[in-house]
C-alpha positions as CSV (number, residue, x, y, z in Angstrom):
1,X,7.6,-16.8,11.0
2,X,3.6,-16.7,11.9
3,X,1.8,-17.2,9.5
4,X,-2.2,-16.0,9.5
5,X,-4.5,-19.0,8.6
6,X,-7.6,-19.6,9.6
7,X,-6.6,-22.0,12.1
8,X,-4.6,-19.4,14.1
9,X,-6.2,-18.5,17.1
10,X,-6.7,-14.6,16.4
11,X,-7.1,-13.2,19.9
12,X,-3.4,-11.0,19.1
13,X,-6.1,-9.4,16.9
14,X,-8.2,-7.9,19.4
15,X,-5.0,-4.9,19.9
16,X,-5.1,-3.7,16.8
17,X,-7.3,-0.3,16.5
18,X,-5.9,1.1,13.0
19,X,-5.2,-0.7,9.6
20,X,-2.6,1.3,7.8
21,X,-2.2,0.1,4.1
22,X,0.5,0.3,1.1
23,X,-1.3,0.9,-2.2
24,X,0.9,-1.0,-4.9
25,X,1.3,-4.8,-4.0
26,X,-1.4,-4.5,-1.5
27,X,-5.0,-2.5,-2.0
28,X,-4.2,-2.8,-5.9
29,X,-2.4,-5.0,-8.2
30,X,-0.5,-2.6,-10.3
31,X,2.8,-4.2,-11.6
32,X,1.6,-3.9,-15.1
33,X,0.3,-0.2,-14.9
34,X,3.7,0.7,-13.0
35,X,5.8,-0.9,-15.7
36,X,3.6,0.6,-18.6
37,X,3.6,3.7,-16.9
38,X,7.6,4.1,-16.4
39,X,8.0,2.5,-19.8
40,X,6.9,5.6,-21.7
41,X,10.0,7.1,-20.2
42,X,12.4,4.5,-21.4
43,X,10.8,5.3,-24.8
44,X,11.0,8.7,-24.7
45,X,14.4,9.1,-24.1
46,X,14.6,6.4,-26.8
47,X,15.9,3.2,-24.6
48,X,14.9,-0.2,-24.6
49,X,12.1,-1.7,-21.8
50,X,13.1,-2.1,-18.7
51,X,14.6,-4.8,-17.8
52,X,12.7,-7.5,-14.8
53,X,15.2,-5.7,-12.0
54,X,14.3,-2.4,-12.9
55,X,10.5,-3.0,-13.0
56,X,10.5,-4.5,-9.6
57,X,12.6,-1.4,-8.5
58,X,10.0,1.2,-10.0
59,X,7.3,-1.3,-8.1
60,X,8.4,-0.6,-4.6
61,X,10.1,3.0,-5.3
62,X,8.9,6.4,-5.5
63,X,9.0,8.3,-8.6
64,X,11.8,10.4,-8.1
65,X,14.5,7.4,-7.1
66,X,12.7,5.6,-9.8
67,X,13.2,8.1,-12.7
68,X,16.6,8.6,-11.3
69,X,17.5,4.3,-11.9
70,X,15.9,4.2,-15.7
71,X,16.6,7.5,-17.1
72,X,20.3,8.6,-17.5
73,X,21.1,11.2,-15.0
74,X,21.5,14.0,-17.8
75,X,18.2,13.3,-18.2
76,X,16.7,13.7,-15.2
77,X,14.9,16.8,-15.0
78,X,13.8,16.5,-18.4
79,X,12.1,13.3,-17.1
80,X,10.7,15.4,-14.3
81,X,9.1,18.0,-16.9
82,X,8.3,14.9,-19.2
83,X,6.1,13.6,-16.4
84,X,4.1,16.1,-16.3
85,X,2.4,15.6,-19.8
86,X,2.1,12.1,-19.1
87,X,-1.7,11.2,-19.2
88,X,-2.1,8.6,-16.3
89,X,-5.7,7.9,-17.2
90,X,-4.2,5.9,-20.2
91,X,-2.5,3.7,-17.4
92,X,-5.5,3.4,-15.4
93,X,-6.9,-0.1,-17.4
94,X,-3.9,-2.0,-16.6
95,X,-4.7,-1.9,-12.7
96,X,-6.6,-4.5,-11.0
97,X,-8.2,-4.0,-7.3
98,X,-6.7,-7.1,-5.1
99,X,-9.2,-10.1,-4.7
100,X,-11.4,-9.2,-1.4
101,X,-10.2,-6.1,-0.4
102,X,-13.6,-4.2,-0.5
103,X,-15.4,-7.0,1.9
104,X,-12.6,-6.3,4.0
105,X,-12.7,-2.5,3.8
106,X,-16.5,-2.4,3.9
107,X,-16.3,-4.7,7.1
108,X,-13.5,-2.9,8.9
109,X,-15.2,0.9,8.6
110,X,-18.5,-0.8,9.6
111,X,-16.8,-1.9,12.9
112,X,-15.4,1.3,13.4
113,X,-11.9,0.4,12.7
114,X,-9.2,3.3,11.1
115,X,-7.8,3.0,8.1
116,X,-5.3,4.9,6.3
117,X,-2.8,4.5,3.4
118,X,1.2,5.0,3.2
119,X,2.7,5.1,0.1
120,X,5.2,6.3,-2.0
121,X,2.6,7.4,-5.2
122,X,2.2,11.3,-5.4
123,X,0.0,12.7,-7.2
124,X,-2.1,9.5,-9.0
125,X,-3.3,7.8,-5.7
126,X,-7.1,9.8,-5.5
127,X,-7.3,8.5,-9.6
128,X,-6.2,4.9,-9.0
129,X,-8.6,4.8,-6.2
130,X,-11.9,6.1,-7.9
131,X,-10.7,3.6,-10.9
132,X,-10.5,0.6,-9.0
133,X,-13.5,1.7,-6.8
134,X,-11.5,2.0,-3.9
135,X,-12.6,6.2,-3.2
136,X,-13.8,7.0,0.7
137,X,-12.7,4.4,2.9
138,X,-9.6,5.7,4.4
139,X,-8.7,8.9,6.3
140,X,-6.0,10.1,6.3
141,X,-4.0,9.0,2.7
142,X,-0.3,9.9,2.9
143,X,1.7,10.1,-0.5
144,X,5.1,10.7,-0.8
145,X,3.8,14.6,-2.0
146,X,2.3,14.9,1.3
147,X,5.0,13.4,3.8
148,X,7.6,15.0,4.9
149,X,9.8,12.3,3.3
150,X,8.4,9.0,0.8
151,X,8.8,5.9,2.8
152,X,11.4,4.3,4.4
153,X,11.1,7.8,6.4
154,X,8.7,7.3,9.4
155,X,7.4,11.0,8.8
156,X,4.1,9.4,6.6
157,X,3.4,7.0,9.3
158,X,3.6,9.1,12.3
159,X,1.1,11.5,10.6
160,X,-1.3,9.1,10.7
161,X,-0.7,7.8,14.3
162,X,-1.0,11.6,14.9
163,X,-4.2,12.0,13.1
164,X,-6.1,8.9,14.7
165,X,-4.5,9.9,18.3
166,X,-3.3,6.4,18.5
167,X,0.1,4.9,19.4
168,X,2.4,2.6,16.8
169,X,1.5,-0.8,19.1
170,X,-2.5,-0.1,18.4
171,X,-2.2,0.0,14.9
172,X,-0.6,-2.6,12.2
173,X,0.8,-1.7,8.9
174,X,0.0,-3.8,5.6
175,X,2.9,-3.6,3.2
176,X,4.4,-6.2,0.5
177,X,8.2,-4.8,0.0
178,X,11.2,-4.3,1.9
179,X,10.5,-0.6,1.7
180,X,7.5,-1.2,3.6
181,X,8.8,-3.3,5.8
182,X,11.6,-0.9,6.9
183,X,9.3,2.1,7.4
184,X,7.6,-0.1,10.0
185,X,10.5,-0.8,11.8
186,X,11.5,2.9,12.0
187,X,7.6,4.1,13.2
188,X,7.9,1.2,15.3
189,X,4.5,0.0,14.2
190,X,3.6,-3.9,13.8
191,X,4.4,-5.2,10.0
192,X,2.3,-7.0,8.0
193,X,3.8,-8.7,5.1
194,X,1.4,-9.3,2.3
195,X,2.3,-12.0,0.4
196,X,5.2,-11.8,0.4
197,X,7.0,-14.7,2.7
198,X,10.3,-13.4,2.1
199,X,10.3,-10.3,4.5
200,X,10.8,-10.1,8.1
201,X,7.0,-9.7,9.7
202,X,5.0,-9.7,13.1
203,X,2.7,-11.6,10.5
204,X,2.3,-12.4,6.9
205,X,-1.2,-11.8,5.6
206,X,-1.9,-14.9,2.7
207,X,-4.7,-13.1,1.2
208,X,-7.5,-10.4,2.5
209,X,-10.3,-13.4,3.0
210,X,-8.4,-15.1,5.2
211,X,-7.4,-11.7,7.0
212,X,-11.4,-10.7,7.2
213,X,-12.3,-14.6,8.4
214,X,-10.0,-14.0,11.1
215,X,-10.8,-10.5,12.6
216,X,-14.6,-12.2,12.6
217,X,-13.8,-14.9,15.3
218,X,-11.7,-12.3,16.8
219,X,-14.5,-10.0,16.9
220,X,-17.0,-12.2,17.5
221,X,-19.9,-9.4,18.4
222,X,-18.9,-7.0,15.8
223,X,-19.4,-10.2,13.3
224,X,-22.6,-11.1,15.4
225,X,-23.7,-7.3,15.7
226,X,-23.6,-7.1,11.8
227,X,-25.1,-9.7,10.6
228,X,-27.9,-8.4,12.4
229,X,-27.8,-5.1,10.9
């Protein structure tokens, strides 16, 4: 298991062109907002909260597999209509932005690195972004309405690899689930485990500081360049 820290020599850094990132677990800390969210559900169909298995299921899922584990299935497309009249803007103040993620951000897209998202949200991701101040910095942002399939599928991540012209060994993928860690294995991208020390990684990532402090010595003229700028 390698773990980042900031006494790891970070040359194995200098490969890496593109940042691809999950949203939930990793840009944004969302387990609140995802259980409040998929919560209205349970009530609606008049059932009881759901339970600590089902809200880390709904964490890591996307929202068809997770309406199809908390609703009964005769219930299902009613869910799907239901959905529609949710108001997600009443979700939005339970999300927090993860702890130094816009240093990071600002410092990668100043160096010229890509970034991109992958993940399994569909039509909420642009609104969660311009919440949490997050709106701009990556390019392209795959959601599991715009893949050809929602993660584990490869089909998000190869669009991106596509976009930026790059191949899966230039880029590395941030994720904090098993989901994530299995659509990197089957794009064949490096996985980055995001606090999350139980999954099987090229590297787990402790926090975004530590990340940042690291591609700095990697990158010691970019670092240099910019704190001349």
């Amino acid at each position: 298991m390698l773990v980042l820290t900031d006494q790891l020599a970070p040359a194995f850094l200098r490969g890496v062109r593109g940042f691809i990132f999950d949203c939930d677990g990793v840009l944004i800390d969302s387990y609140l907002a995802n259980t409040a969210y998929y919560n209205t559900f349970r009530t609606r169909f008049g059932l009881p909260p759901m339970n600590p298995e089902e809200e880390m299921y709904t964490h890591t899922q996307n929202v068809f597999n997770s309406l199809q584990r908390i609703v009964p299935p005769e219930h299902y497309e009613t869910a799907m209509e239901y959905r529609k009249q949710v108001d997600y803007r009443s979700i939005l103040p339970f999300l927090r932005r993860e702890p130094g993620v816009c240093r990071l951000l600002s410092w990668l897209k100043a160096a010229g690195f890509k970034l991109g998202v992958n993940t399994n949200r569909t039509d909420t991701t642009d609104m969660v972004f311009e919440a949490v101040g997050l709106h701009g910095f990556f390019d392209p942002v795959m959601t599991a309405g715009i893949a050809p399939k929602p993660k584990p599928d490869p089909g998000g991540m190869l669009a991106i690899l596509d976009a930026w012209g790059l191949g899966a060994g230039e880029v590395a993928f941030l994720g904090d689930s098993d989901v994530d860690e299995h659509t990197a294995r089957n794009s064949g991208v490096p996985f980055w485990a995001f606090k999350n020390l139980e999954l099987d990684a090229d590297l787990h990532i402790p926090d975004f500081g530590t990340l940042l402090s690291s591609l700095q010595r990697a990158w010691p003229e970019i670092a240099a360049g910019m704190q001349g700028t």
